[in-house]
FIBA-421781 format. One line per field, with one value per atom (N, C-alpha, C): x, y, z; atom name. Coordinates in steps of 0.05 Angstrom, whole numbers, plus 5000, padded with zeros to 4 digits. Atoms other than C-alpha are relative to their C-alpha. Example, Ala and Ser with C-alpha at 12.3 -4.5 7.8 and 13.67 -1.06 7.14 Angstrom:
REM FIBA-421781
x = c(5018,5246,5018,4984,5273,4985) .
y = c(4976,4910,5024,4976,4979,5022) .
z = c(5000,5156,5000,4999,5143,5014) .
at = c(N,CA,C,N,CA,C) .
REM end
This chain:
REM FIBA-421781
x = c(5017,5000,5017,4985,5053,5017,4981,5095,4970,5012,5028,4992,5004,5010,5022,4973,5086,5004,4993,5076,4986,5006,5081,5003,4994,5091,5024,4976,5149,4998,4992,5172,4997,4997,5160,5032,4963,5240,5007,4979,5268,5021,4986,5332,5010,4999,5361,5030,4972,5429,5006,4980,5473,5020,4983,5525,5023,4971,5567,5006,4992,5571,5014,4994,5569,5035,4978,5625,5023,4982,5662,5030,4971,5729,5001,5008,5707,5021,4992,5750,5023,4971,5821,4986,5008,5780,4989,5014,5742,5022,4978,5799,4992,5008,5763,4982,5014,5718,4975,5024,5647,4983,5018,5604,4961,5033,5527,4995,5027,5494,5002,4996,5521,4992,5004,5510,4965,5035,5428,4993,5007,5423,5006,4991,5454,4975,5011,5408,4959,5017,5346,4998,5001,5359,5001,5011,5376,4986,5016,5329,4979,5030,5274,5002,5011,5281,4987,5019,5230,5012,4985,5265,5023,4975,5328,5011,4998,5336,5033,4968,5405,5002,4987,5428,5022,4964,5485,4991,4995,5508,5017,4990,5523,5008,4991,5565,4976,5017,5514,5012,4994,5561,4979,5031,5501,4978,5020,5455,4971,5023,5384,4983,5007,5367,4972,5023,5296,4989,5008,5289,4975,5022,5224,4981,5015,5197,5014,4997,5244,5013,4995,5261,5027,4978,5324,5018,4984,5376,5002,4994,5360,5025,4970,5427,5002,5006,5401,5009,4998,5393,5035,4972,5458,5027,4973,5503,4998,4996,5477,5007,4991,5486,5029,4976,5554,5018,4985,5578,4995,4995,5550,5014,4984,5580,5035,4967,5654,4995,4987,5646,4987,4999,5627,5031,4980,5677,5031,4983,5730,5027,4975,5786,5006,5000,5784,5016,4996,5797,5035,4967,5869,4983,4995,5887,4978,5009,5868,4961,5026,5794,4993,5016,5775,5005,4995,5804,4973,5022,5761,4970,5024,5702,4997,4997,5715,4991,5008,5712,4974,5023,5649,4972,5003,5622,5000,5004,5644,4983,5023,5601,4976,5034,5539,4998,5005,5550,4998,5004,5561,4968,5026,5493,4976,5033,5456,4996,4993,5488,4980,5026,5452,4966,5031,5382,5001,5002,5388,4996,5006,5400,4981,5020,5345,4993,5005,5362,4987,5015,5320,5023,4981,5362,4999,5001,5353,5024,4976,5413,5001,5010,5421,5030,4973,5473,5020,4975,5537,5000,4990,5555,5028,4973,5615,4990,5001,5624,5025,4978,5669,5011,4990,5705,5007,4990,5735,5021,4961,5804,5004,5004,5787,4994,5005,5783,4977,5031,5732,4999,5008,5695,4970,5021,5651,4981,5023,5586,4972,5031,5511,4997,5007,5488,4971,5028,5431,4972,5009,5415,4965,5025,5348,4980,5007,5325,4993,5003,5330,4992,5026,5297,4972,5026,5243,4983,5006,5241,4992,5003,5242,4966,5028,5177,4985,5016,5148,4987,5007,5150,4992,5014,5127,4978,5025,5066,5009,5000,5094,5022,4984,5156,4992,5003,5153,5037,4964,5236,5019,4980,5288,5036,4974,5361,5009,4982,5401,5026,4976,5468,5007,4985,5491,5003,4995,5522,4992,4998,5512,4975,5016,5484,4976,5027,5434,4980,5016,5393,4981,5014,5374,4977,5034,5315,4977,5028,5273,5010,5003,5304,4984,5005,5281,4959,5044,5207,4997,5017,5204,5006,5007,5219,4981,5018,5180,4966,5031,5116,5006,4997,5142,5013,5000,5176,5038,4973,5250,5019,4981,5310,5033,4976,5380,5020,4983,5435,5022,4977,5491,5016,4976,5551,5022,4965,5626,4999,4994,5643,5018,4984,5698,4982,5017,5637,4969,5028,5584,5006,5008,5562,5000,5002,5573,4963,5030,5498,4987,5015,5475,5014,4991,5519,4972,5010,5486,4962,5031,5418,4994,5007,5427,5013,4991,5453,5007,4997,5449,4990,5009,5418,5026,4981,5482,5018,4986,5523,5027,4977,5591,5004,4998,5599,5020,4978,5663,4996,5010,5634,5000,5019,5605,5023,4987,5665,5005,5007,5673,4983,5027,5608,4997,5003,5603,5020,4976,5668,5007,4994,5692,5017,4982,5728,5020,4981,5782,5021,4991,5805,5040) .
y = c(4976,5000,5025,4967,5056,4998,5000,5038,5012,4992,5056,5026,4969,5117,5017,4981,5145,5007,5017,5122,5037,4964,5205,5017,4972,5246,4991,5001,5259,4986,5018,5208,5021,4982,5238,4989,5017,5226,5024,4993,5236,4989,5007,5228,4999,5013,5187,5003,5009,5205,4992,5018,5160,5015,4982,5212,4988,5020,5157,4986,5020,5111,5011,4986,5160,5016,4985,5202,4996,5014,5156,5010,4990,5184,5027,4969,5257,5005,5000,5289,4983,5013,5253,4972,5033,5188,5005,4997,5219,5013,4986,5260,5018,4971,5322,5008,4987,5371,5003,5001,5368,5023,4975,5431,4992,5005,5417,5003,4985,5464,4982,5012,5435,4974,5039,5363,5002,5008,5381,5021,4987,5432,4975,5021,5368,4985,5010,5329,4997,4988,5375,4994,5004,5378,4982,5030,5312,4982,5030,5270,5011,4987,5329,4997,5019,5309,5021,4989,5342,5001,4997,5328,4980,5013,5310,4997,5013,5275,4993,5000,5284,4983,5015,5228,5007,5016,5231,5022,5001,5245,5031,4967,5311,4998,5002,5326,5018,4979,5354,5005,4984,5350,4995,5016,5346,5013,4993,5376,4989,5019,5357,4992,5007,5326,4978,5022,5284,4985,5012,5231,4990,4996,5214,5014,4988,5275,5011,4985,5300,4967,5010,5267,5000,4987,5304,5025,4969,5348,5026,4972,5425,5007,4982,5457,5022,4968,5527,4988,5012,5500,4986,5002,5467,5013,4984,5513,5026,4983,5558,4988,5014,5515,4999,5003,5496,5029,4981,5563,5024,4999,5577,4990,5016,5518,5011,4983,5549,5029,4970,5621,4986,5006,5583,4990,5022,5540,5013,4996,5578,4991,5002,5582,4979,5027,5517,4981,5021,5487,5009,4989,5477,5007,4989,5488,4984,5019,5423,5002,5007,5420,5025,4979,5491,4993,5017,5462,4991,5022,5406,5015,4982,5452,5007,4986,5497,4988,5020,5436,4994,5020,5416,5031,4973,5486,5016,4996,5494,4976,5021,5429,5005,4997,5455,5019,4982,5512,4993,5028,5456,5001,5014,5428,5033,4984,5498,5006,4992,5517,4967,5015,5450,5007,4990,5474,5013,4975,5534,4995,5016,5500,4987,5012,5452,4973,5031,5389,5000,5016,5352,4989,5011,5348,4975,5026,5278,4994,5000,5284,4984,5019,5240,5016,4999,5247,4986,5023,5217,4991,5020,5166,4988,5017,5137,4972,5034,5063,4983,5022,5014,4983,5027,4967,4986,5020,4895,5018,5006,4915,5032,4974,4985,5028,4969,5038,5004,4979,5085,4995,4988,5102,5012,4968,5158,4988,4995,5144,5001,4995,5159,4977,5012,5102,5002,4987,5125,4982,5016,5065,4992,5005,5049,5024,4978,5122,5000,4990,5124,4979,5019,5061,5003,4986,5084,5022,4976,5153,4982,5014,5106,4987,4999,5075,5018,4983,5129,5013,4981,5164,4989,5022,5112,5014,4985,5146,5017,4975,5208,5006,5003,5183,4973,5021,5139,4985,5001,5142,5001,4999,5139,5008,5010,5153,5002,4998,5133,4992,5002,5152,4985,5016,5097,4966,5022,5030,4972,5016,5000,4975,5027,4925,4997,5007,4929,5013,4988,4966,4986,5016,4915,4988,5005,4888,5023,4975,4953,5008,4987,4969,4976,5021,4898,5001,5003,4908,5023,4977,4977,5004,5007,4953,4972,5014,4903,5010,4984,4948,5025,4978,4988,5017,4975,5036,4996,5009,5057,5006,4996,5052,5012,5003,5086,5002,4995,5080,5015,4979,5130,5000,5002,5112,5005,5004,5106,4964,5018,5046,4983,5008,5033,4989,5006,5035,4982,5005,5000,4974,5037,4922,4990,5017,4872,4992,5006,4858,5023,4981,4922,5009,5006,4927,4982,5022,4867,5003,4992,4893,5019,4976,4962,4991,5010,4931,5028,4980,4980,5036,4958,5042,5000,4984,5041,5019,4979,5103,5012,4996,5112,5037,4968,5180,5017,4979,5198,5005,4998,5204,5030,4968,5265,5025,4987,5301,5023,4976,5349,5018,4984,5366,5020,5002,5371,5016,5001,5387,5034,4964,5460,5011,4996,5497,5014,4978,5532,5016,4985,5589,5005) .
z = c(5000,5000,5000,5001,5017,4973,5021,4952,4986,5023,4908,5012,5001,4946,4997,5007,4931,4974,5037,4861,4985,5007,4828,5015,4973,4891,5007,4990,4922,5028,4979,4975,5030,4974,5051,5013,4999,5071,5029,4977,5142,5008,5000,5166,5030,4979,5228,5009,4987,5248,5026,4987,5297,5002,5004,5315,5018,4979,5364,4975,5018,5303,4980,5022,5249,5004,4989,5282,5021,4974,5325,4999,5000,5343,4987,5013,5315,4972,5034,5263,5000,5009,5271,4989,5019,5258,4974,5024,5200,4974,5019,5173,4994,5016,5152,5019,4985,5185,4981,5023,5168,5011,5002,5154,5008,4995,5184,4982,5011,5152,4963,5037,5076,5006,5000,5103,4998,4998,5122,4967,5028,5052,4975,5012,5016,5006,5002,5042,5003,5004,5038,4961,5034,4960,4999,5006,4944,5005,5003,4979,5012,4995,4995,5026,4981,5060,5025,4989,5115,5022,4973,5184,5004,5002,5202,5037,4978,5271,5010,5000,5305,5033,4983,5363,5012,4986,5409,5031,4962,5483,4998,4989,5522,5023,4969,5587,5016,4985,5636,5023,4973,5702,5029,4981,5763,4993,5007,5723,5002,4994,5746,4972,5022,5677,5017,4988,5699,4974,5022,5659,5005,5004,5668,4993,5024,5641,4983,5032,5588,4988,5025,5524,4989,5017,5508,5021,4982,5547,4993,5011,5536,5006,4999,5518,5012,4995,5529,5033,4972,5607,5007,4994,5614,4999,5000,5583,5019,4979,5637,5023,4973,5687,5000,4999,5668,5007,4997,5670,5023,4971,5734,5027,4979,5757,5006,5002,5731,5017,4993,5757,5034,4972,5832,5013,4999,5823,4988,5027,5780,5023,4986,5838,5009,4994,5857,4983,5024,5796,4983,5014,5757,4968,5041,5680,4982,5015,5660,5002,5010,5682,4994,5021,5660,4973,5024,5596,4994,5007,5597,4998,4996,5614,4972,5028,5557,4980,5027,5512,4998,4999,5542,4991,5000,5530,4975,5039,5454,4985,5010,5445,5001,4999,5472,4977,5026,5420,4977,5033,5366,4998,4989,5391,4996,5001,5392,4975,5031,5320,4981,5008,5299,5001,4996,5332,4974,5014,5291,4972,5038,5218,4998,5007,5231,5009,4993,5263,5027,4966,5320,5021,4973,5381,5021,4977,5418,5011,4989,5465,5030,4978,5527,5018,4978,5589,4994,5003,5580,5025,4976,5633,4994,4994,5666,5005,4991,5665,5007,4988,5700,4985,5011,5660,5014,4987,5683,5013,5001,5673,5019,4988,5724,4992,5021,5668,4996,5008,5655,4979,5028,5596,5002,5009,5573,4983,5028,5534,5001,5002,5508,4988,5028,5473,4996,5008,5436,4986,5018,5400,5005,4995,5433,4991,5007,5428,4979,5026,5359,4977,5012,5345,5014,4987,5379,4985,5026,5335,4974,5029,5275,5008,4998,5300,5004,4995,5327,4984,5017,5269,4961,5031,5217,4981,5018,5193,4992,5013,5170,4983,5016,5133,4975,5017,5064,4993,4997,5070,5011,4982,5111,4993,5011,5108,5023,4973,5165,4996,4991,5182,5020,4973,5225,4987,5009,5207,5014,4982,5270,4997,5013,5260,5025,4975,5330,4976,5008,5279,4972,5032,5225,5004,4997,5261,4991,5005,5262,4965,5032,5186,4984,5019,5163,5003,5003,5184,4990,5015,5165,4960,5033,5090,4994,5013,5097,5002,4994,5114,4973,5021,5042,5006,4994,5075,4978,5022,5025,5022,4993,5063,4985,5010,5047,5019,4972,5093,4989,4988,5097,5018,4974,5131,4996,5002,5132,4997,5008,5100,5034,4975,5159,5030,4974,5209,4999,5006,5172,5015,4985,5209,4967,5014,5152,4985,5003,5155,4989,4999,5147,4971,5023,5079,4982,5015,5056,5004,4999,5076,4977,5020,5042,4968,5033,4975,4985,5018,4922,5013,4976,4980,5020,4970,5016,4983,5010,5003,5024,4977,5037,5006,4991,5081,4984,5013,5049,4979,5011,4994,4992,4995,5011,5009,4999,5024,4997,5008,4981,4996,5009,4979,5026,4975,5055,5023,4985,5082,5010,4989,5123,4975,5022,5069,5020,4985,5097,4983,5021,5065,5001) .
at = c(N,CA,C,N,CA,C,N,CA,C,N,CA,C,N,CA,C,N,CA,C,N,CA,C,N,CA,C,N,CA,C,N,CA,C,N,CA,C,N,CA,C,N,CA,C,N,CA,C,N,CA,C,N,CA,C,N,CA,C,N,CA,C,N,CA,C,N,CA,C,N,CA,C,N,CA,C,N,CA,C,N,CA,C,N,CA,C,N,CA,C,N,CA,C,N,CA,C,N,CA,C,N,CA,C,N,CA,C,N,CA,C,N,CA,C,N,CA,C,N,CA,C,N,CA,C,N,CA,C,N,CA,C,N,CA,C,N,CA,C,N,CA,C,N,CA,C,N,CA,C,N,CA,C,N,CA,C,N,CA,C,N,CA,C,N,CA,C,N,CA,C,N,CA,C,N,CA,C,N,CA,C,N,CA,C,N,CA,C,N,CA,C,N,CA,C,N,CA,C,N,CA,C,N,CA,C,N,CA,C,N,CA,C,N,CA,C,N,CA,C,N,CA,C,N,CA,C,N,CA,C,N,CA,C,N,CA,C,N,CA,C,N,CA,C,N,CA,C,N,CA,C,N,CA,C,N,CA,C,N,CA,C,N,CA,C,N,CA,C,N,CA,C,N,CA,C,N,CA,C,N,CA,C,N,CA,C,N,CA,C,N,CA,C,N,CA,C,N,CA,C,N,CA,C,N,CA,C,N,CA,C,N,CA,C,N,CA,C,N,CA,C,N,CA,C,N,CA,C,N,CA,C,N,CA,C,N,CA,C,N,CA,C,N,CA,C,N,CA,C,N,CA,C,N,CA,C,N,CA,C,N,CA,C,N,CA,C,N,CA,C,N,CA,C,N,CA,C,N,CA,C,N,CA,C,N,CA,C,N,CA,C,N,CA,C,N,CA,C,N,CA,C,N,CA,C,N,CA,C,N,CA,C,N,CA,C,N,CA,C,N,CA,C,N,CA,C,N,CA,C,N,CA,C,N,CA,C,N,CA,C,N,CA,C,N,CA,C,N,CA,C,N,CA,C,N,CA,C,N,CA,C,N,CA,C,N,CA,C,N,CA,C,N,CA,C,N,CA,C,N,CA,C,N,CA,C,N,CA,C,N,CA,C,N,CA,C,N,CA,C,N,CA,C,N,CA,C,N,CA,C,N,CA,C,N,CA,C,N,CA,C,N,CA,C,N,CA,C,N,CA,C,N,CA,C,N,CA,C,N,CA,C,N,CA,C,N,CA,C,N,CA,C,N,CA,C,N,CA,C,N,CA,C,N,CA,C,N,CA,C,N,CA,C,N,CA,C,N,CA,C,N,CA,C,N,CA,C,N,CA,C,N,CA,C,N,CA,C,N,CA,C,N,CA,C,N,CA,C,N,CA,C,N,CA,C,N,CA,C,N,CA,C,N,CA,C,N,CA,C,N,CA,C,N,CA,C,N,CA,C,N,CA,C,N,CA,C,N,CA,C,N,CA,C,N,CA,C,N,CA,C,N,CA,C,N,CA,C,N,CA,C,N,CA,C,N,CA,C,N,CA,C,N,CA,C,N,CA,C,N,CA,C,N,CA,C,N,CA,C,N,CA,C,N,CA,C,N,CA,C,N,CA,C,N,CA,C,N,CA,C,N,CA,C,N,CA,C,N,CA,C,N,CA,C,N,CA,C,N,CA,C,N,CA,C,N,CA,C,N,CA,C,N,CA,C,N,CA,C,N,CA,C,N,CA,C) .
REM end
């Protein structure tokens, strides 16, 4: 049924980025710096597309984030917090973690400079986790979230294109082509799951790709 009502009109096409998968290891892993605003105008023109759904993890610090009623960490809100927390805190603190601050601080500005162009913010807390071997590690994983969005939002897309390679995701892509819906995936070759290759056949399209099209110019 949704393949014959698409049949002359233009496809309804939203897009699903994965920004832990898509962007794992930021630019040294990707090698180039990528321009938003040309990545969602890119993919406004070429695939029409209506909303563009952006995934990943944010430092909040002890920010009272309540997950039971929000959805999404307001930036606006944290980057005030955070920088209440620094001018309480400023003397206290050495080189290194105002550093770190700073960093965490030019991200939320990443994150608002997104609002602004157009993308949907679904952003979660980062967490610390314990490994065996005693080490930490830092992460959001979004993956549930944004299979979730993908159902949620069934009725009002005939298309998808998701940036993310990651293979937890082939269940919810395999029913939502089998209910007609068109899949293209968008990844980094380097990051795609084997399966998820062999799913998207002839709709997979490698990120680098997009490079030139995409990429910060720097004068």
């Amino acid at each position: 049924m949704n393949k014959l009502k698409t049949i002359g009109s233009k496809l309804r096409t939203y897009v699903f980025i994965d920004a832990s998968n898509l962007f794992y290891g930021g630019e040294k892993s990707l090698g180039w710096k990528i321009d938003y605003l040309k990545l969602l105008k890119y993919l406004t023109k070429r695939y029409s597309a209506k909303k563009l759904y952006y995934f990943g993890g944010i430092e909040i610090y002890d920010y009272p984030y309540d997950y039971q009623k929000q959805d999404s960490v307001p930036v606006e809100d944290v980057e005030k917090y955070i920088r209440r927390y620094i001018c309480k805190n400023e003397q206290k603190f050495d080189d290194a973690k105002l550093l770190l601050l700073s960093r965490h601080l030019a991200r939320i500005k990443f994150f608002r400079k997104l609002q602004e162009f157009g993308y949907y913010l679904k952003l979660k807390p980062v967490k610390l986790y314990y490994q065996h071997d005693g080490t930490t590690q830092r992460k959001a994983n979004c993956d549930v979230d944004m299979a979730f969005y993908l159902m949620r939002e069934i009725k009002n897309y005939d298309r998808i294109l998701v940036l993310s390679g990651d293979g937890d995701f082939l269940p919810v892509l395999k029913y939502l082509r089998k209910i007609g819906k068109e899949i293209i995936i968008l990844s980094r070759g380097s990051r795609t799951a084997r399966e998820i290759r062999q799913f998207a056949g002839n709709k997979f399209m490698d990120f680098n790709y997009l490079r030139e099209m995409i990429k910060i110019s720097i004068e």
